[in-house]
mmCIF file of the C-alpha atoms, coordinates in Angstrom:
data_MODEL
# 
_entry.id   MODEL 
# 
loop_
_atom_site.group_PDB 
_atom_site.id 
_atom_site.type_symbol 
_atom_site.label_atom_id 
_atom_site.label_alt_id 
_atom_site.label_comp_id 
_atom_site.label_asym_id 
_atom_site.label_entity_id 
_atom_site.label_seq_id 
_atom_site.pdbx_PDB_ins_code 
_atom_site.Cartn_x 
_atom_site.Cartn_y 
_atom_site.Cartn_z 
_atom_site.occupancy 
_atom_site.B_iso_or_equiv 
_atom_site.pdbx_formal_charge 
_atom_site.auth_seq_id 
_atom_site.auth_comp_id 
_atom_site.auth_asym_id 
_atom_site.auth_atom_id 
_atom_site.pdbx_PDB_model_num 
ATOM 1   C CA . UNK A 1 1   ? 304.622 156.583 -23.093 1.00 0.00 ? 1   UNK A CA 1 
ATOM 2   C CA . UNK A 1 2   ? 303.994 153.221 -21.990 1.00 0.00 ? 2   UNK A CA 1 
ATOM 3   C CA . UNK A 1 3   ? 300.776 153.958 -19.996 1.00 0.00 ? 3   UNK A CA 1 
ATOM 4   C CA . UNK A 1 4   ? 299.540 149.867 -20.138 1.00 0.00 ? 4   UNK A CA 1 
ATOM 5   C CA . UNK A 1 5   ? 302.022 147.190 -19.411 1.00 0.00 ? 5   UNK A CA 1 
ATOM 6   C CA . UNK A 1 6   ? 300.946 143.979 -19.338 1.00 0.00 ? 6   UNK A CA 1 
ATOM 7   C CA . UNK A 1 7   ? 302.930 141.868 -17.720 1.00 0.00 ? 7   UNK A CA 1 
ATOM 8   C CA . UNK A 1 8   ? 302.534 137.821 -18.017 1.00 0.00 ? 8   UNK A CA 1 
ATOM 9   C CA . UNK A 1 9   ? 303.436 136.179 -14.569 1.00 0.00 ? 9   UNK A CA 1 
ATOM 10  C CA . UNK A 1 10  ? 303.757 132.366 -13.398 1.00 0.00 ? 10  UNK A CA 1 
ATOM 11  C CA . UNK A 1 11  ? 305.668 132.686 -10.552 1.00 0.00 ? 11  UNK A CA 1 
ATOM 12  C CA . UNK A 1 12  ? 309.427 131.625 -11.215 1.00 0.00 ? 12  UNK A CA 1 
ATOM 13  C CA . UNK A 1 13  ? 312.060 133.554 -10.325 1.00 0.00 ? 13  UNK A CA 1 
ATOM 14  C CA . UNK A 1 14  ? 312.601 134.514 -13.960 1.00 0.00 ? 14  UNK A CA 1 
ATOM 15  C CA . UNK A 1 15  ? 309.051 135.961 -13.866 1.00 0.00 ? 15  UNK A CA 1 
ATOM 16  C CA . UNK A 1 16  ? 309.659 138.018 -10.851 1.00 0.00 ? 16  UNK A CA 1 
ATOM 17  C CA . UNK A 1 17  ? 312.349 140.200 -12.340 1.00 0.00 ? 17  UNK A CA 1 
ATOM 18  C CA . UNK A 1 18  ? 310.150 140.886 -15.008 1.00 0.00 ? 18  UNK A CA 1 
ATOM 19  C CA . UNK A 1 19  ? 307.479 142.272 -12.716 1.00 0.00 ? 19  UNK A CA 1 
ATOM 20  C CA . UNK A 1 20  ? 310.347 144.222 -11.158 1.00 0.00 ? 20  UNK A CA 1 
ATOM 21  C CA . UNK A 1 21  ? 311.025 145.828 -14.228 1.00 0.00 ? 21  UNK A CA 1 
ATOM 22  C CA . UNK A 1 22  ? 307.460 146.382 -15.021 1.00 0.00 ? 22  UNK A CA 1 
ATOM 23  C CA . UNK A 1 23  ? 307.121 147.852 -11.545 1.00 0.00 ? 23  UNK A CA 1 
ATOM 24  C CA . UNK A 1 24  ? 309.916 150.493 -12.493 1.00 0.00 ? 24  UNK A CA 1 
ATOM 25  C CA . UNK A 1 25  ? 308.627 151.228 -15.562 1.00 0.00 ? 25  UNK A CA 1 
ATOM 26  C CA . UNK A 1 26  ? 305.590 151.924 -14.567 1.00 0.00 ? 26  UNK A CA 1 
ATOM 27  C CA . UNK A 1 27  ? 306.403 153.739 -11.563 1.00 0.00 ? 27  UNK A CA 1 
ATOM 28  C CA . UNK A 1 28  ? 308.508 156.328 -14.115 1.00 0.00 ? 28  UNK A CA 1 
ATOM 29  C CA . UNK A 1 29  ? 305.126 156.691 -16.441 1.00 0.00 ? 29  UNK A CA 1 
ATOM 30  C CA . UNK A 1 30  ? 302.940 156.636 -13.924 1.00 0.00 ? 30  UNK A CA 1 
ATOM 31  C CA . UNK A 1 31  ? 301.519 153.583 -15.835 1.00 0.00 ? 31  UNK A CA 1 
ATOM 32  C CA . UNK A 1 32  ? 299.774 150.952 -14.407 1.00 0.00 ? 32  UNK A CA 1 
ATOM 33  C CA . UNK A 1 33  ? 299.829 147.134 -14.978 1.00 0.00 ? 33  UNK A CA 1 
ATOM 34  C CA . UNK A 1 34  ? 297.673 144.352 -16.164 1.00 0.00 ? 34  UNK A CA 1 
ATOM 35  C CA . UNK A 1 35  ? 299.135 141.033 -14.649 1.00 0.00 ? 35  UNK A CA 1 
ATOM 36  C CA . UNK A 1 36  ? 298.285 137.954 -16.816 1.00 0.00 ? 36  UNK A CA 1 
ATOM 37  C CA . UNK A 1 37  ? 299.209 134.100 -16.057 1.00 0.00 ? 37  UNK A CA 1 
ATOM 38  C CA . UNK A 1 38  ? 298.010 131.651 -18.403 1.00 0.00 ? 38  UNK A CA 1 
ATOM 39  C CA . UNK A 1 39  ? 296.991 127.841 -17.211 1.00 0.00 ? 39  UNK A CA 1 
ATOM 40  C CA . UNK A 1 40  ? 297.730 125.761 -20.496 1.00 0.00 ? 40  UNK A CA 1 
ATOM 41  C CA . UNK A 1 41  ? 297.948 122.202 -21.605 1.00 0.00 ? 41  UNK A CA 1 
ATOM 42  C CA . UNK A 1 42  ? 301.769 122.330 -20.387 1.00 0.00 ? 42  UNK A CA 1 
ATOM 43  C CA . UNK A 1 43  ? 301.160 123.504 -16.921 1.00 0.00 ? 43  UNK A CA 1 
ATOM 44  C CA . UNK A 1 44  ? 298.117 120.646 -17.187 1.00 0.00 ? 44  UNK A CA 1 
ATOM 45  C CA . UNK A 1 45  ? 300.802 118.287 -17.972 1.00 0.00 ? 45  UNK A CA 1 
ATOM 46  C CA . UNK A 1 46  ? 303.598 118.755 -15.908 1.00 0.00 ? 46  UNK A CA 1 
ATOM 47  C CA . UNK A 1 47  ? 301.452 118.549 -12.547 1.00 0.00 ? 47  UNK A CA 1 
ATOM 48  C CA . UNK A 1 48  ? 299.390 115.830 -12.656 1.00 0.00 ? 48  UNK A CA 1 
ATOM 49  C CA . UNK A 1 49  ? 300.453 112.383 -12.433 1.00 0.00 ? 49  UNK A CA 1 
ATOM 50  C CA . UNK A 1 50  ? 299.640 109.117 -13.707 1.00 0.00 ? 50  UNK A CA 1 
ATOM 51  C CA . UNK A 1 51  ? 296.061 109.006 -12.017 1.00 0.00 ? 51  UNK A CA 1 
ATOM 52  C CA . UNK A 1 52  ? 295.182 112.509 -11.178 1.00 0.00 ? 52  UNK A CA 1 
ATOM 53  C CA . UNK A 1 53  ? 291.856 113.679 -11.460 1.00 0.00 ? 53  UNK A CA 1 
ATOM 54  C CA . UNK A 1 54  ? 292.212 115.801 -14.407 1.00 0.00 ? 54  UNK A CA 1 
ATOM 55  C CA . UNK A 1 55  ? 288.810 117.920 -12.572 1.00 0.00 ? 55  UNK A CA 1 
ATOM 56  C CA . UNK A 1 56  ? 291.244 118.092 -9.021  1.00 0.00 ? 56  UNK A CA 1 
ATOM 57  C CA . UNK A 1 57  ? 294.163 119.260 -11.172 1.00 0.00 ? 57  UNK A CA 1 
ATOM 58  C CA . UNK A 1 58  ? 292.942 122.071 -13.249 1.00 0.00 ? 58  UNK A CA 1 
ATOM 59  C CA . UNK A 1 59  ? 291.016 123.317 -9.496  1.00 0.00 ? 59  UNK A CA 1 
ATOM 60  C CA . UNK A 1 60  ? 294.555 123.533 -7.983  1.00 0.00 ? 60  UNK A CA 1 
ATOM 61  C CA . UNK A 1 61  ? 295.962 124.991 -11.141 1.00 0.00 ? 61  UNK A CA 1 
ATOM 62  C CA . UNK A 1 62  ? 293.356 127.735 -11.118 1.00 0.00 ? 62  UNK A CA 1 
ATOM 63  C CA . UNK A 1 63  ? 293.748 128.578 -7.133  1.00 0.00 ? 63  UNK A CA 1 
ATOM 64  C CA . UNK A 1 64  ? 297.728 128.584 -7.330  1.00 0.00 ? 64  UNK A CA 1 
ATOM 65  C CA . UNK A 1 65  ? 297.206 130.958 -10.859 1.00 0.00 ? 65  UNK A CA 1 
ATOM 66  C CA . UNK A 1 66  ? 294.785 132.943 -8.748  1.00 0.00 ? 66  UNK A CA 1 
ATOM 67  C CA . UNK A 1 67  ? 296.995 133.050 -5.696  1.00 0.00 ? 67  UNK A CA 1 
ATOM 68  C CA . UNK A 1 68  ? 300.322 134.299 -8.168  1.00 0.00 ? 68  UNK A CA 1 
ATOM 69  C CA . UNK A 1 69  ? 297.922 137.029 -9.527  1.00 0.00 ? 69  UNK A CA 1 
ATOM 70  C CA . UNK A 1 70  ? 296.812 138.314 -6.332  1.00 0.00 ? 70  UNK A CA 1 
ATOM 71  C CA . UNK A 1 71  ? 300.409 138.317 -4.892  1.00 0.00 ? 71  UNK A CA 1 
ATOM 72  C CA . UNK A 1 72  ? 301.924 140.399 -7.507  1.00 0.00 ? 72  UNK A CA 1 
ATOM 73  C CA . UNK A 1 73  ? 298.736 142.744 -7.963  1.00 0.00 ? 73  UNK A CA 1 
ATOM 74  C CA . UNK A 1 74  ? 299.552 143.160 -3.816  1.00 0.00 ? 74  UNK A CA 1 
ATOM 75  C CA . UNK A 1 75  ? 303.207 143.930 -4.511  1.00 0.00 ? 75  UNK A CA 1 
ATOM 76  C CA . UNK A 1 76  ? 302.387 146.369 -7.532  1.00 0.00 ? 76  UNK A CA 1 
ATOM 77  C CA . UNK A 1 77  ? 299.989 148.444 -5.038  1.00 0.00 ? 77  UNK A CA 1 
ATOM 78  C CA . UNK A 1 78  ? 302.698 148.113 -2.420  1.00 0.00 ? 78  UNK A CA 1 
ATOM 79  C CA . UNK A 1 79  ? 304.348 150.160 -4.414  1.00 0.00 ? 79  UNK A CA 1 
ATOM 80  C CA . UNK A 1 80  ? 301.403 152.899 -5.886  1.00 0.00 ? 80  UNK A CA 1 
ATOM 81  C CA . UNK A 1 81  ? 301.497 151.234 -9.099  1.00 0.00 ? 81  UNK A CA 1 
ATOM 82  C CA . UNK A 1 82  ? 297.540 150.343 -10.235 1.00 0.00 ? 82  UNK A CA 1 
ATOM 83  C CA . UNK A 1 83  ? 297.350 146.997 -11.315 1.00 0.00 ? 83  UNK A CA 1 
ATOM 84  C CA . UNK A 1 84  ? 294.458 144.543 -12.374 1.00 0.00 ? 84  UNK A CA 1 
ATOM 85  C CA . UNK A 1 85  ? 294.159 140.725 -12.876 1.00 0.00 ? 85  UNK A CA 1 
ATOM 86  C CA . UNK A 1 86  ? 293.581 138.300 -15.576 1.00 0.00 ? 86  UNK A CA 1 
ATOM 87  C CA . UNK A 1 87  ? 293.434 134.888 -15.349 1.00 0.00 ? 87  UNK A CA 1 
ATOM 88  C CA . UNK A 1 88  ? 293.246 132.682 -18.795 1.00 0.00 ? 88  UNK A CA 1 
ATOM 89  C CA . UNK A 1 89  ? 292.504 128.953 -17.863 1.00 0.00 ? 89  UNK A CA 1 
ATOM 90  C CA . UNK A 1 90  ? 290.363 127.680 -20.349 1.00 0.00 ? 90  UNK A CA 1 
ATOM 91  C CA . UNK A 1 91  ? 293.270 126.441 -22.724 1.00 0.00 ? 91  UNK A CA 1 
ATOM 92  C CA . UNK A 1 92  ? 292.495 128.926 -25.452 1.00 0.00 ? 92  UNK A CA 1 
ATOM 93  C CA . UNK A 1 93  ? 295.362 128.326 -27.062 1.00 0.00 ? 93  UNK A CA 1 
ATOM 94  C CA . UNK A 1 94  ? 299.251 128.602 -26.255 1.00 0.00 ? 94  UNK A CA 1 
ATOM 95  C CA . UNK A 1 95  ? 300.329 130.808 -23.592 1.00 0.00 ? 95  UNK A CA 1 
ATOM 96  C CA . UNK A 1 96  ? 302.350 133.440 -26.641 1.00 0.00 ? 96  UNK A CA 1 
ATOM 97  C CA . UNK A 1 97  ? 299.186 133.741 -28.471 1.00 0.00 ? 97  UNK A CA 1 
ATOM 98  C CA . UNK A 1 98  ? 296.991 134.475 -25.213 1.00 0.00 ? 98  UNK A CA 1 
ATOM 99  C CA . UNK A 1 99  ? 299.337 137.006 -24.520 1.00 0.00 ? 99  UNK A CA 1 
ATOM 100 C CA . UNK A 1 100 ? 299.919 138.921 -28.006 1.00 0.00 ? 100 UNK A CA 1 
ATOM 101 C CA . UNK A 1 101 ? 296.043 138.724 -27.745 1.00 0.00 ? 101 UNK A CA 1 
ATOM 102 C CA . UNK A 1 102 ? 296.215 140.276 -24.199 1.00 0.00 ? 102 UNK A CA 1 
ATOM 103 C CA . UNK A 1 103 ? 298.001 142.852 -25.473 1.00 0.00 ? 103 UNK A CA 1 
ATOM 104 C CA . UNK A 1 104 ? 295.977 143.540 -28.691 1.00 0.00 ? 104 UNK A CA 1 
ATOM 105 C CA . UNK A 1 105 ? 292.179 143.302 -26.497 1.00 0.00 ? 105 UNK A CA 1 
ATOM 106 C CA . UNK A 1 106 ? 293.290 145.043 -24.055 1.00 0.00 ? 106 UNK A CA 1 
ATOM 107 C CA . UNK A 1 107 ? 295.470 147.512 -25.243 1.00 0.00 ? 107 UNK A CA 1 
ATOM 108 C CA . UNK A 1 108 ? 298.730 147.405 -23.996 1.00 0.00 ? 108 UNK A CA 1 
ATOM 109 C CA . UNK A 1 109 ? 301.550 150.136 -24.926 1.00 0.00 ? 109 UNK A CA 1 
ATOM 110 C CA . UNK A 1 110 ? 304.273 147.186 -23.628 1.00 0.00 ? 110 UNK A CA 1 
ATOM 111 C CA . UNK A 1 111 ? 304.743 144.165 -22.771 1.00 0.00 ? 111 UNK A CA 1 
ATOM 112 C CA . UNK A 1 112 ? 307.459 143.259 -19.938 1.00 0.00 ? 112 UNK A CA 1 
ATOM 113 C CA . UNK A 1 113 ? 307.837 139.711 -19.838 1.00 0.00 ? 113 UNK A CA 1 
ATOM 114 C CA . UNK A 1 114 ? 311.032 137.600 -17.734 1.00 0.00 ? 114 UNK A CA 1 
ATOM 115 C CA . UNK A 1 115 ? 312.614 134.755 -19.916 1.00 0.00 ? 115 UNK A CA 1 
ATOM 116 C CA . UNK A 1 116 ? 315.528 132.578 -18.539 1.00 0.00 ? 116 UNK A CA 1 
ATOM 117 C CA . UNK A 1 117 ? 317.313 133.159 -22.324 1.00 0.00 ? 117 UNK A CA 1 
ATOM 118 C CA . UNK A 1 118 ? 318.120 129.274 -23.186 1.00 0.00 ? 118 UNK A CA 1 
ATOM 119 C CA . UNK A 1 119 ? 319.993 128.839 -26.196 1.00 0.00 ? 119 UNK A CA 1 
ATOM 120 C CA . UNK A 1 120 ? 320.685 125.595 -27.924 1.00 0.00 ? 120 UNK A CA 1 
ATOM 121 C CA . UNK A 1 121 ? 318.951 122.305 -27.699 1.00 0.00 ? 121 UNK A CA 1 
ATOM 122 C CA . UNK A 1 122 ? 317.314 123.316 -23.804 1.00 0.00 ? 122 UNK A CA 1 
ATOM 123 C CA . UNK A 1 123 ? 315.562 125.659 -26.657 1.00 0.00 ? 123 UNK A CA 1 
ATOM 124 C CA . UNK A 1 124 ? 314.750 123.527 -29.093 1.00 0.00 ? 124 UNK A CA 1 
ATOM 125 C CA . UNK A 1 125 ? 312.952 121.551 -26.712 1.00 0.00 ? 125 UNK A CA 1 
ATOM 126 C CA . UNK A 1 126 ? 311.348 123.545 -24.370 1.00 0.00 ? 126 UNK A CA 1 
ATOM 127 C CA . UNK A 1 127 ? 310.488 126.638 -27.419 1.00 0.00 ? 127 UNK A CA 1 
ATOM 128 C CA . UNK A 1 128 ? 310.288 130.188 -26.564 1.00 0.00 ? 128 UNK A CA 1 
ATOM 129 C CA . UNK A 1 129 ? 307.075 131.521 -25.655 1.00 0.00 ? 129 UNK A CA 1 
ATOM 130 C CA . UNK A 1 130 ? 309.119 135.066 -24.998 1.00 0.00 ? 130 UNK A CA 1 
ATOM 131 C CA . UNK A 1 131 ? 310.636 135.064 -28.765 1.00 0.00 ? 131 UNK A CA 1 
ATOM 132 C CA . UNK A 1 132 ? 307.105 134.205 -30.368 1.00 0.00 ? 132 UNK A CA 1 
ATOM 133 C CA . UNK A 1 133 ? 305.628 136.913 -28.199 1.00 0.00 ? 133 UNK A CA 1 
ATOM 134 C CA . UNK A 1 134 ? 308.944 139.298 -29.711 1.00 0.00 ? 134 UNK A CA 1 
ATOM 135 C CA . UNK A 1 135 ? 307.927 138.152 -33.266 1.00 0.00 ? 135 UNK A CA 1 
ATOM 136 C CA . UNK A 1 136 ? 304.567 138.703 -33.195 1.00 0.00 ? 136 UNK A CA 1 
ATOM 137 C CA . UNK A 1 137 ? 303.563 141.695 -30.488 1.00 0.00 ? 137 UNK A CA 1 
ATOM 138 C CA . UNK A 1 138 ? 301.642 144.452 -31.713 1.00 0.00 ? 138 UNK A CA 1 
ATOM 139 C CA . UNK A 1 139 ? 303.299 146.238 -29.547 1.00 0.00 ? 139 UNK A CA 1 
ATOM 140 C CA . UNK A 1 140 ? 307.367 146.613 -28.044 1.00 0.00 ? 140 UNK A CA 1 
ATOM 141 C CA . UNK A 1 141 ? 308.478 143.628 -25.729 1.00 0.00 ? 141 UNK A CA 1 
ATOM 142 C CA . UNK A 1 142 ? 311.080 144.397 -22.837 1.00 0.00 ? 142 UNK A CA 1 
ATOM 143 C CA . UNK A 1 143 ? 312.887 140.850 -22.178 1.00 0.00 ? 143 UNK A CA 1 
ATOM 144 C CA . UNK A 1 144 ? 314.048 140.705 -18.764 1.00 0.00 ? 144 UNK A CA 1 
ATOM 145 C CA . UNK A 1 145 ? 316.584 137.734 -18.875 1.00 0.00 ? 145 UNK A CA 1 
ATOM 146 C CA . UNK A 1 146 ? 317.827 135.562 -15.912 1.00 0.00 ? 146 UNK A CA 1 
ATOM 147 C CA . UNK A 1 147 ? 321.301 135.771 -15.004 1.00 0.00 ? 147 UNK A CA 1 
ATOM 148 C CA . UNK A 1 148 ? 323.164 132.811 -16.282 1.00 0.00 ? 148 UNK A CA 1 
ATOM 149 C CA . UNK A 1 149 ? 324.778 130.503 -13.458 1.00 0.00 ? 149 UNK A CA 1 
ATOM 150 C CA . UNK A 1 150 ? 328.069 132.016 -12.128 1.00 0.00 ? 150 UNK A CA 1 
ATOM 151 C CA . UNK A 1 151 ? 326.855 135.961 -13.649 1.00 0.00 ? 151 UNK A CA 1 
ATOM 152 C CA . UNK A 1 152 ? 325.343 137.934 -11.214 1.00 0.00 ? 152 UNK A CA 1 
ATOM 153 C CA . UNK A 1 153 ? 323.395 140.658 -13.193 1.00 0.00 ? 153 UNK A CA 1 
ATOM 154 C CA . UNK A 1 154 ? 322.677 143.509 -11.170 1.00 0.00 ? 154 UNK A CA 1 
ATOM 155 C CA . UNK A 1 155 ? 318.843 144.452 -9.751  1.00 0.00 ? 155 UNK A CA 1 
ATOM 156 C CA . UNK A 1 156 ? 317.115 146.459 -12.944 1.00 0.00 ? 156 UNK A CA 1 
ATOM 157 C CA . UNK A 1 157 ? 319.468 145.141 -15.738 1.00 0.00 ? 157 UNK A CA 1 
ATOM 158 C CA . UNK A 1 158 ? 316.936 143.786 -18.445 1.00 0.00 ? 158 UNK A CA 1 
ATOM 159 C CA . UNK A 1 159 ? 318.682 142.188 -21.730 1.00 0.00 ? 159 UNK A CA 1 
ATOM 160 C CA . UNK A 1 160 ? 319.339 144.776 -24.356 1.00 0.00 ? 160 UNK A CA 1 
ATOM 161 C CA . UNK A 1 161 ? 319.561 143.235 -27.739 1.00 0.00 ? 161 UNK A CA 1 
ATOM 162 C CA . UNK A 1 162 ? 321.133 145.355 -30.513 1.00 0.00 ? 162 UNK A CA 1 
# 
């Protein structure tokens, strides 16, 4: 039971608990990872400015995605959990459809994924990668949420939705 978890990664704080969980998870299957973060036209966007290089931008992109990869593939073996990388940076297509593929090609048993649970117009605007990834996995999705300001959620306390 859950023998391949992919987990997508990009860093945030949000993204860490999710690994967390993925970590525990895994270290109770004896499963092992595959870490995932996904350069798209958003992450293109948001970092460059008004006369960036779009070549110099999409090199830094790659070597900070590389960097986040590596870091949590050395804090999964910190803890004897096997892990392996991928890296999607060719803009493919939107960062919930590179992962439900993820999890189809590769194949996962579960995908752990942090969100930061918006609700409202924040989620209107921004979208939910994690929901389209819960609609549409071929597989079951664990959404580790982000405490909400002023509730402390306790370490290992992912969002259960009935």
């Amino acid at each position: 039971m859950y023998q391949r978890i992919l987990v997508p990664v990009d860093g945030s704080p949000t993204s860490n608990r999710g690994l967390d969980e993925a970590l525990r998870i895994a270290a109770l299957t004896k499963g092992q990872l595959r870490l995932m973060h996904v350069i798209d036209e958003l992450s293109l966007a948001g970092s460059m400015g008004a006369y960036a290089a779009y070549s110099d931008w999409i090199n830094v992109l790659r070597a900070n995605g590389a960097e986040l990869i590596q870091q949590a593939e050395a804090k999964a073996k910190a803890a004897g959990i096997a892990a392996d990388t991928v890296l999607h940076d060719n803009f493919a297509g939107p960062v919930h459809d590179l992962v439900i593929q993820e999890a189809r090609t590769w194949p996962a048993d579960l995908i752990v994924i942090g969100t930061h649970g918006r609700r409202g117009l924040p989620r209107m605007v921004l979208g939910s990668s994690a929901e389209k990834i819960l609609r549409e996995a071929p597989v079951p999705v664990l959404l580790v949420r982000q405490p909400e300001a002023g509730g402390e959620a306790g370490p290992g306390s992912p969002a259960v939705n009935p």
